[in-house]
N, CA, C and O atoms as a Tripos MOL2 file, in Angstrom:
@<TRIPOS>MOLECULE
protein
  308   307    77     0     0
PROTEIN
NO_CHARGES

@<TRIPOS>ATOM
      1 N          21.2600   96.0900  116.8310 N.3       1 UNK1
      2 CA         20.1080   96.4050  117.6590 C.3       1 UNK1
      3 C          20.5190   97.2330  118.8760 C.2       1 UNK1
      4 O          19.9080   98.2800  119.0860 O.2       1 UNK1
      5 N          21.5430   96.8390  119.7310 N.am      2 UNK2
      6 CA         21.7390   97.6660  120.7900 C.3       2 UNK2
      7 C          22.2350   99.2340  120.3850 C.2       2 UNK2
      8 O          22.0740  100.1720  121.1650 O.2       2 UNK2
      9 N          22.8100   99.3700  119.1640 N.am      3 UNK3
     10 CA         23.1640  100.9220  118.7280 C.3       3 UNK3
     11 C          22.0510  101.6600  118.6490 C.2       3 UNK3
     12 O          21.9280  102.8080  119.0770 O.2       3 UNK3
     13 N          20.9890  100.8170  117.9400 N.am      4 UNK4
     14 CA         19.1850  101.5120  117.5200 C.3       4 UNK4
     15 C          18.8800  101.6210  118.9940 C.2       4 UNK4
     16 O          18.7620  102.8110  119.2850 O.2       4 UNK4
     17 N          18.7210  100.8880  119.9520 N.am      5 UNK5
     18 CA         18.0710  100.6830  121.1830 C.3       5 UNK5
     19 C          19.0130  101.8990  122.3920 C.2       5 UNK5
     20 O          18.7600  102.3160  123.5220 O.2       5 UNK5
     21 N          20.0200  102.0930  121.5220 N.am      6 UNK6
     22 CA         20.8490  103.6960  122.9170 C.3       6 UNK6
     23 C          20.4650  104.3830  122.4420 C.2       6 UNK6
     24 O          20.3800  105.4630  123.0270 O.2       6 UNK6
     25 N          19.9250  104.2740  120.9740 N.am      7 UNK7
     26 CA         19.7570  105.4350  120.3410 C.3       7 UNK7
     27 C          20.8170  106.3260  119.5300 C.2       7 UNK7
     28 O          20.6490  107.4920  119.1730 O.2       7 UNK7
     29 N          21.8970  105.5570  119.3260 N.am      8 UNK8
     30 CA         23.0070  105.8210  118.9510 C.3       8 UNK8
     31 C          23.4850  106.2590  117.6060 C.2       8 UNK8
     32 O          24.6360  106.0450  117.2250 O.2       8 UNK8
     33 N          22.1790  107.1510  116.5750 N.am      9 UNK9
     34 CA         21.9350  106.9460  115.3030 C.3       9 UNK9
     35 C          23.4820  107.4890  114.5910 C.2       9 UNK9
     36 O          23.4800  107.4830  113.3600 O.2       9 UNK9
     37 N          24.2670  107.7670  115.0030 N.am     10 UNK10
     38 CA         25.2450  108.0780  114.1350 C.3      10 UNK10
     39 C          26.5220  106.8420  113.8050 C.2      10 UNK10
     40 O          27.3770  106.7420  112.9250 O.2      10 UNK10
     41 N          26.0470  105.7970  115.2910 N.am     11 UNK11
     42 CA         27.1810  104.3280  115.0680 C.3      11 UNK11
     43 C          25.9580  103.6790  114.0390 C.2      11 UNK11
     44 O          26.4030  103.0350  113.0880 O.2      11 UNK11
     45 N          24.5270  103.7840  114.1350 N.am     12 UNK12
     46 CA         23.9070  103.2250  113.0790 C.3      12 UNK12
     47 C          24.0290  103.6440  111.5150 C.2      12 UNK12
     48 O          24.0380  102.9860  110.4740 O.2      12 UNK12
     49 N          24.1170  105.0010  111.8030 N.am     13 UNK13
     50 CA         24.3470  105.5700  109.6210 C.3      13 UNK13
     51 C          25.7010  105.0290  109.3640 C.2      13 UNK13
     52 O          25.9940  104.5980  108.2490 O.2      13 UNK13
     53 N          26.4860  105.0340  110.2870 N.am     14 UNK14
     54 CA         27.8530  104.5810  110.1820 C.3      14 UNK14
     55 C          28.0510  103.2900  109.6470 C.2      14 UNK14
     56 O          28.8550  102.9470  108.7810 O.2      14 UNK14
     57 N          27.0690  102.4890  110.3800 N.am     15 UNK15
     58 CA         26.9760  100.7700  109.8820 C.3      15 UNK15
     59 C          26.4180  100.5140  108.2970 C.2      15 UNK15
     60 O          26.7760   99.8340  107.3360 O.2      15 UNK15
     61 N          25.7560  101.0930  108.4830 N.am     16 UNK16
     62 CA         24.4500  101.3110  107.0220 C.3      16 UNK16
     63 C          25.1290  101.7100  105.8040 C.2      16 UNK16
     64 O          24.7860  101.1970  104.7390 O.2      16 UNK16
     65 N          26.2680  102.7670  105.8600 N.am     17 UNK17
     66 CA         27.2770  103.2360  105.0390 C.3      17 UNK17
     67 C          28.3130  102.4330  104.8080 C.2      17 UNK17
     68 O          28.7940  102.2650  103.6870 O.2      17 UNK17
     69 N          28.7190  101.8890  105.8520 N.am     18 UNK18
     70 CA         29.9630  101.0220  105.5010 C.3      18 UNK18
     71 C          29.3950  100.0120  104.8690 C.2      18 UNK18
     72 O          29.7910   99.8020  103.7220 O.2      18 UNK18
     73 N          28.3140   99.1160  105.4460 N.am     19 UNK19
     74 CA         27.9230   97.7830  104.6990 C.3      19 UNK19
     75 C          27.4950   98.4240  103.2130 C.2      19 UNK19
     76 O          28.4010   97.9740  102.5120 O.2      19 UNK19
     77 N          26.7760   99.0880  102.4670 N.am     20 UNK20
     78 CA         26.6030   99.2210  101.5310 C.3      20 UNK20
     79 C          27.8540  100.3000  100.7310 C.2      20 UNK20
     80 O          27.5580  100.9020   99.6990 O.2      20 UNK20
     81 N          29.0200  100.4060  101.2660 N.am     21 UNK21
     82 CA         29.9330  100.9950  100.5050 C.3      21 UNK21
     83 C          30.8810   99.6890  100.2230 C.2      21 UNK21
     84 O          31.5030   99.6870   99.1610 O.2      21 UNK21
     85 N          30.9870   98.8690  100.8810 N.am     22 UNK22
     86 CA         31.6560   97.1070  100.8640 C.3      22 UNK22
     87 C          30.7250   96.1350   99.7710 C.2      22 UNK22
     88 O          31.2350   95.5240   98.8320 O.2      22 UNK22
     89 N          29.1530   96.1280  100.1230 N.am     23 UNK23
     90 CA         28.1750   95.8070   99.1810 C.3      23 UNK23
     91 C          28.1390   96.5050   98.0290 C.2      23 UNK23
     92 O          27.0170   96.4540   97.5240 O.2      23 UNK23
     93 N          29.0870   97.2720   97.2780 N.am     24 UNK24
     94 CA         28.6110   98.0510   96.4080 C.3      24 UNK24
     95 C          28.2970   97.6570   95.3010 C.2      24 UNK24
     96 O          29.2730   97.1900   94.7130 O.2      24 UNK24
     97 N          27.0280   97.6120   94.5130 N.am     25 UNK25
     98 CA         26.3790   96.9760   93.5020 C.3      25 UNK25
     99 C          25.2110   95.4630   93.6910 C.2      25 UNK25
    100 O          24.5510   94.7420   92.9430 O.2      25 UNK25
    101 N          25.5190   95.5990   95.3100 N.am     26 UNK26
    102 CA         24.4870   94.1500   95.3960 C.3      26 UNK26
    103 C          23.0830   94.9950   96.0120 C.2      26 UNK26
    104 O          22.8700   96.1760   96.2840 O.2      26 UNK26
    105 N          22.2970   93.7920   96.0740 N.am     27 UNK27
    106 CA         20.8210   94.4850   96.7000 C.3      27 UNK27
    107 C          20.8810   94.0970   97.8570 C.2      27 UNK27
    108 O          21.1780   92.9710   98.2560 O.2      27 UNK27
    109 N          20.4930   95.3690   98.6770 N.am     28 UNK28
    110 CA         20.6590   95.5930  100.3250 C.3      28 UNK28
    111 C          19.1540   94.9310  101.1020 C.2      28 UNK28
    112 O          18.1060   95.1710  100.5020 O.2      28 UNK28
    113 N          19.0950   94.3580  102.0230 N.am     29 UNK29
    114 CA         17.3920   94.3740  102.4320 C.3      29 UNK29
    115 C          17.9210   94.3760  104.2070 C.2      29 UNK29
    116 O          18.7510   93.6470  104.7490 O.2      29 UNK29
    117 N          17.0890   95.4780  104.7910 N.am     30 UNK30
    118 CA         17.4360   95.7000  106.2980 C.3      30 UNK30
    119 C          16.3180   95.2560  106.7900 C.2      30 UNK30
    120 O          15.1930   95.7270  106.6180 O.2      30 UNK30
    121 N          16.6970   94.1380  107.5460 N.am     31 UNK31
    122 CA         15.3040   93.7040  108.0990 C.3      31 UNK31
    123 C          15.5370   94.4390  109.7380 C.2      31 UNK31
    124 O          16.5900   94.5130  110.3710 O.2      31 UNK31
    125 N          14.1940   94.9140  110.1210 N.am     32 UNK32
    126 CA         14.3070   95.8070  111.7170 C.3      32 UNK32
    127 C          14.1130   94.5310  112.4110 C.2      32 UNK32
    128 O          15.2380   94.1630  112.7510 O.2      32 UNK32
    129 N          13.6090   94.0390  112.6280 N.am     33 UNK33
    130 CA         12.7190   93.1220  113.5810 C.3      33 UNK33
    131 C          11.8100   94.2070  114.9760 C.2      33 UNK33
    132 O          12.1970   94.5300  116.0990 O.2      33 UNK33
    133 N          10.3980   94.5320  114.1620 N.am     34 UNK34
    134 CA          9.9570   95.5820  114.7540 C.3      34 UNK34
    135 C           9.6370   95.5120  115.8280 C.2      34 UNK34
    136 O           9.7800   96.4610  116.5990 O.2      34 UNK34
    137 N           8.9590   94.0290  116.2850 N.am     35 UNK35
    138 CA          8.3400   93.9050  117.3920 C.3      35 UNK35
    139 C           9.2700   94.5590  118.8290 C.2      35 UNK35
    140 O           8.7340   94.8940  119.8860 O.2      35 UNK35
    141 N          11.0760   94.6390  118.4740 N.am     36 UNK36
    142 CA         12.0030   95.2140  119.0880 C.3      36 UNK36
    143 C          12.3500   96.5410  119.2250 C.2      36 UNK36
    144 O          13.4120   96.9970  119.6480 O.2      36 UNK36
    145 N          11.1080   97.2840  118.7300 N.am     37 UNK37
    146 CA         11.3450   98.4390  118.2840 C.3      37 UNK37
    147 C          10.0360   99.5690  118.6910 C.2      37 UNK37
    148 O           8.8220   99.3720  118.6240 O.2      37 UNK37
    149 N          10.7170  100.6900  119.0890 N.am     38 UNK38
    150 CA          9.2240  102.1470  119.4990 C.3      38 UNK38
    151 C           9.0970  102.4850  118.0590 C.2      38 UNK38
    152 O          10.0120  102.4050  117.2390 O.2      38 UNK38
    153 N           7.8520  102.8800  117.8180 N.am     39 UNK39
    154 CA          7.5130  103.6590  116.4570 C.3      39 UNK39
    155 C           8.7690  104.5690  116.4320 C.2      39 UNK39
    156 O           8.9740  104.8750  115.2580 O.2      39 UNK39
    157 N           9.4010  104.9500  116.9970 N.am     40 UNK40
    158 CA         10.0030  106.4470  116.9960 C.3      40 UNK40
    159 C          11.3250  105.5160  116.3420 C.2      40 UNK40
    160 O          12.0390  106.0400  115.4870 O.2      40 UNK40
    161 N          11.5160  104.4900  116.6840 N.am     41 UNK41
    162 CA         12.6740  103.8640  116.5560 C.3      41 UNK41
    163 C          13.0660  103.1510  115.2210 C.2      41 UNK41
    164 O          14.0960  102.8360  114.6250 O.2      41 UNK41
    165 N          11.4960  103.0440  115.0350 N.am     42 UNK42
    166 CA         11.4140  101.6190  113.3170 C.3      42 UNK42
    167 C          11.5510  103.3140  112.7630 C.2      42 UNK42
    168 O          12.6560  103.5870  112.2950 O.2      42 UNK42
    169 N          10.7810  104.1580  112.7800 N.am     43 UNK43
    170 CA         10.8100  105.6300  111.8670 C.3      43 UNK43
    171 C          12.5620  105.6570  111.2830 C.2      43 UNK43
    172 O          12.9470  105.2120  110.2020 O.2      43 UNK43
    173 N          13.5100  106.3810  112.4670 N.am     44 UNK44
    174 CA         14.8120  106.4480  112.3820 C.3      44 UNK44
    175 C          15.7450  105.6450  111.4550 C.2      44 UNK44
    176 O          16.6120  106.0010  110.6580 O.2      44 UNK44
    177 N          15.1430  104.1060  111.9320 N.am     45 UNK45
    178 CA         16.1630  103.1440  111.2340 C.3      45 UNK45
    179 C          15.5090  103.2290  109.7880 C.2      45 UNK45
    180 O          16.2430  103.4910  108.8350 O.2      45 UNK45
    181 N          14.2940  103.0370  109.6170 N.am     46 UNK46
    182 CA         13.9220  103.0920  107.9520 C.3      46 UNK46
    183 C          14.6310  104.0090  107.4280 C.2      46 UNK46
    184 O          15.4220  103.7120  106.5330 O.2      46 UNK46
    185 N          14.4920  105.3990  107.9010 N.am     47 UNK47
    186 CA         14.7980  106.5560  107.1220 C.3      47 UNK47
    187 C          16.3320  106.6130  106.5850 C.2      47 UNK47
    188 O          16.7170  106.8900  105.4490 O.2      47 UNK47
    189 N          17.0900  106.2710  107.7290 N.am     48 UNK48
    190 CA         18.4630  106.0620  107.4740 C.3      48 UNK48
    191 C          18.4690  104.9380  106.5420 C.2      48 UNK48
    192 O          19.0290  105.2180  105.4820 O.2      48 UNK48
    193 N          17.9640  103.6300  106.6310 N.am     49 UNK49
    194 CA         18.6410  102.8270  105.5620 C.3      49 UNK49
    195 C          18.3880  103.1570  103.9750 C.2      49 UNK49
    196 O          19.1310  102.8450  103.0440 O.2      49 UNK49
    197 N          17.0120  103.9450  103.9020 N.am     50 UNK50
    198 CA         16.5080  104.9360  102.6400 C.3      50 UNK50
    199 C          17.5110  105.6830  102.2400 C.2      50 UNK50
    200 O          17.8640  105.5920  101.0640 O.2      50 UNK50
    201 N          18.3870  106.8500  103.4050 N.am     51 UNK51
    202 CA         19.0370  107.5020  102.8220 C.3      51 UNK51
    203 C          20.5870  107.3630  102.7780 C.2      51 UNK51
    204 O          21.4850  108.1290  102.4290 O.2      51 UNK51
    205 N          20.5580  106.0450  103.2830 N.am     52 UNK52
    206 CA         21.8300  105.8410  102.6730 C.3      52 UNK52
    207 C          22.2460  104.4070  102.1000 C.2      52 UNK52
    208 O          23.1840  103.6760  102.4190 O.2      52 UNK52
    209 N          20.7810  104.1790  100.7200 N.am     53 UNK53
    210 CA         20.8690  102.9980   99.3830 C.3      53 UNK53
    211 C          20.4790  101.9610  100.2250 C.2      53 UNK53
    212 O          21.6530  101.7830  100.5530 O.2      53 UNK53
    213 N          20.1900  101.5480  100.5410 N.am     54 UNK54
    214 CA         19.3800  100.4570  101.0560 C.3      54 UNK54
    215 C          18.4210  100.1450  100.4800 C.2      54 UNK54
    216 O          17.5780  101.0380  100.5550 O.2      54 UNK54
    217 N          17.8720   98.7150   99.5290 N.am     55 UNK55
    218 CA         16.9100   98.6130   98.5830 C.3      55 UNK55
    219 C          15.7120   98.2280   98.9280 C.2      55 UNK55
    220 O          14.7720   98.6290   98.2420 O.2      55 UNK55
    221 N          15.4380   97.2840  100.1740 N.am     56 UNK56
    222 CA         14.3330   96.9260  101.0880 C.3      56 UNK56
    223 C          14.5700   97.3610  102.2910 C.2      56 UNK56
    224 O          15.5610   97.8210  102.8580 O.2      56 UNK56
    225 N          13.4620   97.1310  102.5920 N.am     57 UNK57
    226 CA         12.9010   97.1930  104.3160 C.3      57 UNK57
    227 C          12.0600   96.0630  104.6860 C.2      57 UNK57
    228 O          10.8970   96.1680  104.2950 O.2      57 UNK57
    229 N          12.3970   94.8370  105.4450 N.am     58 UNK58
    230 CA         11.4140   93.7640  105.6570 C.3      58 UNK58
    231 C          11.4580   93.8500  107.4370 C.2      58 UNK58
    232 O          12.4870   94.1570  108.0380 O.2      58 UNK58
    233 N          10.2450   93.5450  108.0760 N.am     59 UNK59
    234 CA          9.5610   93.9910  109.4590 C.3      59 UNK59
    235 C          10.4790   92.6650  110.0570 C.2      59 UNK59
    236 O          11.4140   92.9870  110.7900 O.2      59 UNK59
    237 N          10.3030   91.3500  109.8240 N.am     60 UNK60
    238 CA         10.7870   90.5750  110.7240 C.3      60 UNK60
    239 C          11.5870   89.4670  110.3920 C.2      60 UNK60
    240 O          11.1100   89.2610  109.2760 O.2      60 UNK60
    241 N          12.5060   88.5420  110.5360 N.am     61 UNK61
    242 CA         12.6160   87.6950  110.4020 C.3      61 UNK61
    243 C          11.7280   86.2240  110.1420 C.2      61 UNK61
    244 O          11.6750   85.3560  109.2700 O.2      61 UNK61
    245 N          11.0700   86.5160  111.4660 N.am     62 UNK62
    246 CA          9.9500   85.3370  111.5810 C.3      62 UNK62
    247 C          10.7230   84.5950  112.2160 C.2      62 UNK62
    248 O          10.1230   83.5330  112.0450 O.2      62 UNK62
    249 N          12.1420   84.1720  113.1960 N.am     63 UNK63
    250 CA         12.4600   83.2910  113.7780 C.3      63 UNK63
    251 C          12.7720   84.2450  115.3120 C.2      63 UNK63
    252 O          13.7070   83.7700  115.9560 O.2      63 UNK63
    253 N          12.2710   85.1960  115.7950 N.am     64 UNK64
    254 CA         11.8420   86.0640  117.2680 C.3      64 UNK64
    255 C          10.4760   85.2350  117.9260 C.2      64 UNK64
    256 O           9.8040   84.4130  117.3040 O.2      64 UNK64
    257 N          10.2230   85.7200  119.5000 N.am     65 UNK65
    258 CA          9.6160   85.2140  119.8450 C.3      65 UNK65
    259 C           7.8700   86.1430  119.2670 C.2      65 UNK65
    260 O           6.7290   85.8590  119.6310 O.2      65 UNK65
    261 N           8.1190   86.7490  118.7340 N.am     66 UNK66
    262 CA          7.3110   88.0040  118.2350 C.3      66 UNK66
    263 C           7.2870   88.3000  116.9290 C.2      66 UNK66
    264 O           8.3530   88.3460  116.3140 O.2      66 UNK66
    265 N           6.4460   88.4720  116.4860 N.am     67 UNK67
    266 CA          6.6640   88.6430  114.8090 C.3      67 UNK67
    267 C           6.2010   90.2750  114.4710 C.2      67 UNK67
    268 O           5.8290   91.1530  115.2490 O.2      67 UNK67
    269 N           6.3480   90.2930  113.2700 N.am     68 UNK68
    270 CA          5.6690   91.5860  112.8520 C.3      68 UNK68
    271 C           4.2050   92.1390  112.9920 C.2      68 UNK68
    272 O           4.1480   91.2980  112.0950 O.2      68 UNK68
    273 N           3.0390   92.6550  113.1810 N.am     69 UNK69
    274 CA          2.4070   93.2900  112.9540 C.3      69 UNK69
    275 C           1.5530   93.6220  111.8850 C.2      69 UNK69
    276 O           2.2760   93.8810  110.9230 O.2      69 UNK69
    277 N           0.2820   93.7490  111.5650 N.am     70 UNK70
    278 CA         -0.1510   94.0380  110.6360 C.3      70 UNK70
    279 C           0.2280   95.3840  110.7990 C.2      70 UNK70
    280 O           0.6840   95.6870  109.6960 O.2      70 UNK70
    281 N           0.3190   96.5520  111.6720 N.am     71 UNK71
    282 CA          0.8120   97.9050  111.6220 C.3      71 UNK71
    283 C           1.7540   97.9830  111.3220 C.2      71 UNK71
    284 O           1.8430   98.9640  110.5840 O.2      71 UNK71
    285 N           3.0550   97.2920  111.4890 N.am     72 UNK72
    286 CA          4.1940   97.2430  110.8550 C.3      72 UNK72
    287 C           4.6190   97.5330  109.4280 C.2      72 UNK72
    288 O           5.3490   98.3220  108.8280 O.2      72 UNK72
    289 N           3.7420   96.4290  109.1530 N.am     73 UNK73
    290 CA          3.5820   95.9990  107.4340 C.3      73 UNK73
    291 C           3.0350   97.5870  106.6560 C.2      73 UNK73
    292 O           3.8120   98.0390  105.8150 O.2      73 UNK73
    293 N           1.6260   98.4610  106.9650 N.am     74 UNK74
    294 CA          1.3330   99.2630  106.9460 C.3      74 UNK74
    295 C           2.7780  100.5410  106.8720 C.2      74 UNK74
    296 O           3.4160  100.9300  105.8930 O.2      74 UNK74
    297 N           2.8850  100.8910  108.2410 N.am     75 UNK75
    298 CA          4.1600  101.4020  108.6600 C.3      75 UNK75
    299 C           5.3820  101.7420  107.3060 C.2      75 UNK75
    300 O           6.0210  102.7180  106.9130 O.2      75 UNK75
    301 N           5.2270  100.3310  106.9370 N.am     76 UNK76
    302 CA          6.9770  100.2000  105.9840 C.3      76 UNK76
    303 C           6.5550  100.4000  104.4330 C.2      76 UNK76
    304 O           7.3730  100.3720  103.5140 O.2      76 UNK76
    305 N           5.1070  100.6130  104.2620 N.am     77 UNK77
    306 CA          4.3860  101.0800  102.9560 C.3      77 UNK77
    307 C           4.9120  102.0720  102.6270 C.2      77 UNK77
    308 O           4.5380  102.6620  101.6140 O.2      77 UNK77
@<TRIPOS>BOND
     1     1     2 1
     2     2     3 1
     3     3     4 2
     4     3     5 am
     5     5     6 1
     6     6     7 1
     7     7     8 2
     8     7     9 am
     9     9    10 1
    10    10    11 1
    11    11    12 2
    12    11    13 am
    13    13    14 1
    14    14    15 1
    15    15    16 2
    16    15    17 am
    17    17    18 1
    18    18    19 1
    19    19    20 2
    20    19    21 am
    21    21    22 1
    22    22    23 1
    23    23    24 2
    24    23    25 am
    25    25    26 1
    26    26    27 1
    27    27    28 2
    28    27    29 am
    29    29    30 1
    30    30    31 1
    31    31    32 2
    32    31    33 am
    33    33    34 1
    34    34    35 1
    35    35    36 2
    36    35    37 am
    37    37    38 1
    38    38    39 1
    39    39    40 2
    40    39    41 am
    41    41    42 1
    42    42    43 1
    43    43    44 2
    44    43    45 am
    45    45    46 1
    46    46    47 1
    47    47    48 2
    48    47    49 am
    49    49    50 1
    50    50    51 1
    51    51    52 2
    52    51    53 am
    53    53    54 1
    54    54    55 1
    55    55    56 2
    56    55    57 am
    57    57    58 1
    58    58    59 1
    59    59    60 2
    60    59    61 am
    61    61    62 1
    62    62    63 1
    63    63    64 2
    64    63    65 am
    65    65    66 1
    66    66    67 1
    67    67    68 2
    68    67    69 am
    69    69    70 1
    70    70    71 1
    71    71    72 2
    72    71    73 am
    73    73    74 1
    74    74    75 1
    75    75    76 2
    76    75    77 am
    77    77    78 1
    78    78    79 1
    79    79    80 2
    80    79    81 am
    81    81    82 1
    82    82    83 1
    83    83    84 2
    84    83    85 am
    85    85    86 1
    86    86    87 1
    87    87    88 2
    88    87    89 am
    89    89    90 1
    90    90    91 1
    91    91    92 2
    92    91    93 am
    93    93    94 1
    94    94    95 1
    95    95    96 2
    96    95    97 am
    97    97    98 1
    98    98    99 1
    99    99   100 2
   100    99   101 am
   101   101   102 1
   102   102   103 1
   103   103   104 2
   104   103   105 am
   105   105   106 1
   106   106   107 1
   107   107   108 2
   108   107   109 am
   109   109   110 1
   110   110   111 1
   111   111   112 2
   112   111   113 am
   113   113   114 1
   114   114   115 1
   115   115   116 2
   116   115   117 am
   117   117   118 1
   118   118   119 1
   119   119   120 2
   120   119   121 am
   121   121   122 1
   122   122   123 1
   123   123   124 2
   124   123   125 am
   125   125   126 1
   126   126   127 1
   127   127   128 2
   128   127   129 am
   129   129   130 1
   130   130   131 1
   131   131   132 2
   132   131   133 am
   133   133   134 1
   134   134   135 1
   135   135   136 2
   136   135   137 am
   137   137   138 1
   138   138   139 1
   139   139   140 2
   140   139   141 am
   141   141   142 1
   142   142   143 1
   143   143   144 2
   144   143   145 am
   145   145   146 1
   146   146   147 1
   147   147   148 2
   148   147   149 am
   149   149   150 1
   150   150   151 1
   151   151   152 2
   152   151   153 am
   153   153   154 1
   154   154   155 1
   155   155   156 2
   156   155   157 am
   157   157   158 1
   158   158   159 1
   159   159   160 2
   160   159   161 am
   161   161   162 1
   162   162   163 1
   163   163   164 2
   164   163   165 am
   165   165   166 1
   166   166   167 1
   167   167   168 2
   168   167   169 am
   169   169   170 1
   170   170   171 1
   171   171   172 2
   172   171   173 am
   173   173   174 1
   174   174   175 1
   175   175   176 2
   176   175   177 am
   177   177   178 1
   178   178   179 1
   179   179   180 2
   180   179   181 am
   181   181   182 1
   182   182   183 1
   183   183   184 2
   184   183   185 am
   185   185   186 1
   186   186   187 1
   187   187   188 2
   188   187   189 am
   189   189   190 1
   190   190   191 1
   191   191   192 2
   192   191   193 am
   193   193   194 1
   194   194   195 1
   195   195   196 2
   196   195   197 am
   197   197   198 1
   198   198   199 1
   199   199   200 2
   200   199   201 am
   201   201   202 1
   202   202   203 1
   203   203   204 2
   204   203   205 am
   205   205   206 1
   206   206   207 1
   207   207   208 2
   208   207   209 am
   209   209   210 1
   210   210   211 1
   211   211   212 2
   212   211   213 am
   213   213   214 1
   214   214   215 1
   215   215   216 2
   216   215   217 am
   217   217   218 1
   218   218   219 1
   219   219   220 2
   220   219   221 am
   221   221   222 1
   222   222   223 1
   223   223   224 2
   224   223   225 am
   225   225   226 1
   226   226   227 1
   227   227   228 2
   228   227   229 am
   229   229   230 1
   230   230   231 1
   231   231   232 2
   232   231   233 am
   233   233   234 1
   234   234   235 1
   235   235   236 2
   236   235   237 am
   237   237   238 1
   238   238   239 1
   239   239   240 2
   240   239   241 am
   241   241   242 1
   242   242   243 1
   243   243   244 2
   244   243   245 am
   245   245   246 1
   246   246   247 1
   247   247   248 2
   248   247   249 am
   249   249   250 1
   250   250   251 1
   251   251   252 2
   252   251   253 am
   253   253   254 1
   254   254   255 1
   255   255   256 2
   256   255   257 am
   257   257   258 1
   258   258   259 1
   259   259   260 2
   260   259   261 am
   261   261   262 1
   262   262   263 1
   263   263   264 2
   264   263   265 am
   265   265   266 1
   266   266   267 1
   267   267   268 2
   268   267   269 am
   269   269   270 1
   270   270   271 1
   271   271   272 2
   272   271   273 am
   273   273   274 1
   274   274   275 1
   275   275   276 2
   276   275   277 am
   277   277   278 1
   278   278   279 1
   279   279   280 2
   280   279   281 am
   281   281   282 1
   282   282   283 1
   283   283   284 2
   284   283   285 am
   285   285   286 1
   286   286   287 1
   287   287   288 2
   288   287   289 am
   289   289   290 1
   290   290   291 1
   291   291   292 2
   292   291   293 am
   293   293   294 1
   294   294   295 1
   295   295   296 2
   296   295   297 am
   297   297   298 1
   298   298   299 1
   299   299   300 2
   300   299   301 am
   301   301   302 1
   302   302   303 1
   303   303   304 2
   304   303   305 am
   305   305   306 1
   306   306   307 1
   307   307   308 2
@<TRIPOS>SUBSTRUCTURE
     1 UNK1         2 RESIDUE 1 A UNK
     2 UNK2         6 RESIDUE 1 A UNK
     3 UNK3        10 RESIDUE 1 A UNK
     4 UNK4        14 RESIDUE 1 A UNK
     5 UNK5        18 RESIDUE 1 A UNK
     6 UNK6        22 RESIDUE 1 A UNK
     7 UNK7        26 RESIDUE 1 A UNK
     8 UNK8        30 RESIDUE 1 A UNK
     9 UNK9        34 RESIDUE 1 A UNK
    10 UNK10       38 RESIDUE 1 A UNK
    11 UNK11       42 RESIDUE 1 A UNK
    12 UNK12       46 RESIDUE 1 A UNK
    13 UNK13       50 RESIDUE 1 A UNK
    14 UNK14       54 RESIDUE 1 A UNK
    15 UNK15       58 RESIDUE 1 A UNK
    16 UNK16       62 RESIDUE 1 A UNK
    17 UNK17       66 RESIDUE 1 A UNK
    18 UNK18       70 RESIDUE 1 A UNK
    19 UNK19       74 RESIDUE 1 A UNK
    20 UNK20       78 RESIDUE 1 A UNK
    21 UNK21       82 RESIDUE 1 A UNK
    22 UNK22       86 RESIDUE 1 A UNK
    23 UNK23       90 RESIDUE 1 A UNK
    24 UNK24       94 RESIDUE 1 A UNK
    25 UNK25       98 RESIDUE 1 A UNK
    26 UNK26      102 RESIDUE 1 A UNK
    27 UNK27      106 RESIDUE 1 A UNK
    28 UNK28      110 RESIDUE 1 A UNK
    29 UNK29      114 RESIDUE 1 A UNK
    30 UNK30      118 RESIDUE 1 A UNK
    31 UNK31      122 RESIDUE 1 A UNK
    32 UNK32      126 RESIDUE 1 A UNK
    33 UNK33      130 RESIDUE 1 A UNK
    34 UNK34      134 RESIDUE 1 A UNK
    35 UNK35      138 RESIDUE 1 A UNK
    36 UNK36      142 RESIDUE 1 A UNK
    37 UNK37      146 RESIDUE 1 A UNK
    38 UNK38      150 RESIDUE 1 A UNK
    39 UNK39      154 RESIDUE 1 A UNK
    40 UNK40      158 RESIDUE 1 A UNK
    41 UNK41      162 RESIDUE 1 A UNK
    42 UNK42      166 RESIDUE 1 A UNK
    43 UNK43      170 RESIDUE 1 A UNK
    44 UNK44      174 RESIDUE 1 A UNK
    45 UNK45      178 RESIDUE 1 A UNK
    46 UNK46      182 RESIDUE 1 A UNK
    47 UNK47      186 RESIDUE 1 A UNK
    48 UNK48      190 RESIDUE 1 A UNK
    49 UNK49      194 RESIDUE 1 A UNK
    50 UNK50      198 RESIDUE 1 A UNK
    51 UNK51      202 RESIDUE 1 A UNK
    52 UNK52      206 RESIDUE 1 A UNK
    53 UNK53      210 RESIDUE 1 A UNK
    54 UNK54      214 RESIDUE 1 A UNK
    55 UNK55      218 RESIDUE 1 A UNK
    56 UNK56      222 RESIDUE 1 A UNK
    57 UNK57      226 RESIDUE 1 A UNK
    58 UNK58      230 RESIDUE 1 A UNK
    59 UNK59      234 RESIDUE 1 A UNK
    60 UNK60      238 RESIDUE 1 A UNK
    61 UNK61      242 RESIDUE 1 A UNK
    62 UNK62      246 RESIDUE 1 A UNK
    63 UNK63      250 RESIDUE 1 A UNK
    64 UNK64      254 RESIDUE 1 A UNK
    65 UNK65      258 RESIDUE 1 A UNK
    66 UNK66      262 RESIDUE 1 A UNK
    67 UNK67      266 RESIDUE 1 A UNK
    68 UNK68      270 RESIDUE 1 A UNK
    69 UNK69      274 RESIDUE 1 A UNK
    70 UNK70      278 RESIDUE 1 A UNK
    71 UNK71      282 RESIDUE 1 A UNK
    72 UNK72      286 RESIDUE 1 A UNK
    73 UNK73      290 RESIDUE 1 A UNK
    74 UNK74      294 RESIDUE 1 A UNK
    75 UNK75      298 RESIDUE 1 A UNK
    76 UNK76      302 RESIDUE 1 A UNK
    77 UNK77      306 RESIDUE 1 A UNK
């Protein structure tokens, strides 16, 4: 979260690549926890975990003080 939150998208593709080059052959699911997140920000991280094999995208945990969004849910359609 703090790499997404500097904005730091290249220590993030970096993370995203390594875990699914170590994971290789299992199913990936990146949960954002959006409510932590600017539209501009959930955009970035989806796209990257899309383009580099990531098999889901789920909005929240459900154990934050904040949950997901019905826009969220929308959003990750």
């Amino acid at each position: 979260l703090v790499a997404v939150k500097e904005g730091n998208w290249r220590e993030v593709e970096k993370e995203l690549k390594e875990i699914r080059r170590v994971a290789s052959g299992a199913v990936l699911k990146l949960i954002a926890e959006c409510c932590y997140l600017r539209e501009s920000e959930k955009k970035t991280l989806c796209l990257l975990a899309v383009d580099n094999g990531w098999d889901y995208l789920k909005t929240s945990t459900g154990y934050r003080s904040c949950g997901a969004t019905p826009e969220d849910v929308k959003f990750l359609v």
